[in-house]
C-alpha positions in Angstrom: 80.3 83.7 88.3 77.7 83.3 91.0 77.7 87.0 91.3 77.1 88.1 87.4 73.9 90.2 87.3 73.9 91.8 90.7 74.2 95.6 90.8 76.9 96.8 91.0 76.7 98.2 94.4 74.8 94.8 95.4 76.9 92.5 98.3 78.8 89.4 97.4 78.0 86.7 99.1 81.0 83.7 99.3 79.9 80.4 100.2 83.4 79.1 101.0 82.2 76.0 102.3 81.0 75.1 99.0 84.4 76.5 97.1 86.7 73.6 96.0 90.2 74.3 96.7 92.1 74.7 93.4 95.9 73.5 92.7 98.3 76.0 92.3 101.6 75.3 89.8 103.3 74.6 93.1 102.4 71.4 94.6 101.2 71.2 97.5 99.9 74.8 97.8 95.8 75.1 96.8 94.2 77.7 96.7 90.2 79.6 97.4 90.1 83.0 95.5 87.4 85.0 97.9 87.2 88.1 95.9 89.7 89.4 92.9 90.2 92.7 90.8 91.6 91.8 88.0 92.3 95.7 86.9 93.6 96.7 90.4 94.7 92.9 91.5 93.4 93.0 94.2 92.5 89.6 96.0 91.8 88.5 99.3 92.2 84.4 99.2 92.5 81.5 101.4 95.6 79.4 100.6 96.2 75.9 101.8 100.0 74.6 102.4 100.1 70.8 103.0 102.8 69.9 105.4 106.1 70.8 104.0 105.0 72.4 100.8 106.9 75.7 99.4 106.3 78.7 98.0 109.1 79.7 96.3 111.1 82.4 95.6 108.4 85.8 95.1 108.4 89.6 95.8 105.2 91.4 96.9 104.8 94.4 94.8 102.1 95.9 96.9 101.9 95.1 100.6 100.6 91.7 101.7 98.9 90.7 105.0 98.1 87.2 106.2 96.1 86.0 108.5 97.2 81.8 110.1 94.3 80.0 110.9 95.5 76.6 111.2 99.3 75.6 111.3 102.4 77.9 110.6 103.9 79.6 108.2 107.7 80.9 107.4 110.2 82.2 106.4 113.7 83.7 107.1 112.3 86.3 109.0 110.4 84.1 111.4 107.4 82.4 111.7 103.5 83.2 112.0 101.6 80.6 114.1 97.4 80.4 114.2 95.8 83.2 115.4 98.9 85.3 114.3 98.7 88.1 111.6 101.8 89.0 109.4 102.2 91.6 106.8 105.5 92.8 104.6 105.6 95.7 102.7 105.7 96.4 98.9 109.5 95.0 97.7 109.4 92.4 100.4 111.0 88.9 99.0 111.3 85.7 100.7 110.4 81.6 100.5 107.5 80.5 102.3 107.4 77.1 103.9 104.9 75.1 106.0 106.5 72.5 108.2 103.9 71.2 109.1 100.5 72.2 107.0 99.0 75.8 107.2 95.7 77.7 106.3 95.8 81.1 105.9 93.6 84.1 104.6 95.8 86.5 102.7 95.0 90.1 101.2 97.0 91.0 98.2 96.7 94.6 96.2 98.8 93.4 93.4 99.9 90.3 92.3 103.1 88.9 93.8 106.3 88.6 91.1 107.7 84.8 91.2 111.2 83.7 90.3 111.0 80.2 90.1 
């Protein structure tokens, strides 16, 4: 809302500092919405795991790319540690679990599908 009035070739400036982190229907998963397109869905957000939380079964429709900055992330396929960067293509469907807590910044061109 912060950015309502600017033109519309104006930059956005985030304050994520000041964000709060907001609860997902999943507990133990928050999340900070950076930037959304609600017509394209397109979102780059940072998403908090506390240690052990899941996110259950989804498919990404579009490709998906996340970026660890604090703890791990995984899945069947393996496991994304800070400073690593994973991405799976459009169809790609798996659980996500953090053992032990994760941050991570993820970039998301459509809305993942969710069969929980």
């Amino acid at each position: 809302k912060a950015h309502e009035g600017l033109a519309p070739l104006a930059s956005r400036y985030v304050d994520v500092d000041s964000m709060p982190w907001v609860a997902t229907r999943w507990p133990g998963v928050d999340i900070k919405v950076l930037m959304e397109d609600k017509q394209s869905g397109l979102m780059t957000a940072l998403t908090r795991f506390a240690p052990g939380a899941t996110l259950p079964d989804h498919e990404h429709i579009d490709i998906e790319q996340s970026y660890v900055l604090e703890g791990s992330l995984a899945d069947h396929e393996g496991v994304a540690t800070k400073g690593q960067f994973v991405w799976r293509p459009a169809g790609n469907r798996h659980t996500a679990h953090a053992k032990d807590g994760c941050i991570a910044l993820s970039f998301f061109l459509k809305p993942n599908k969710f069969f929980d």
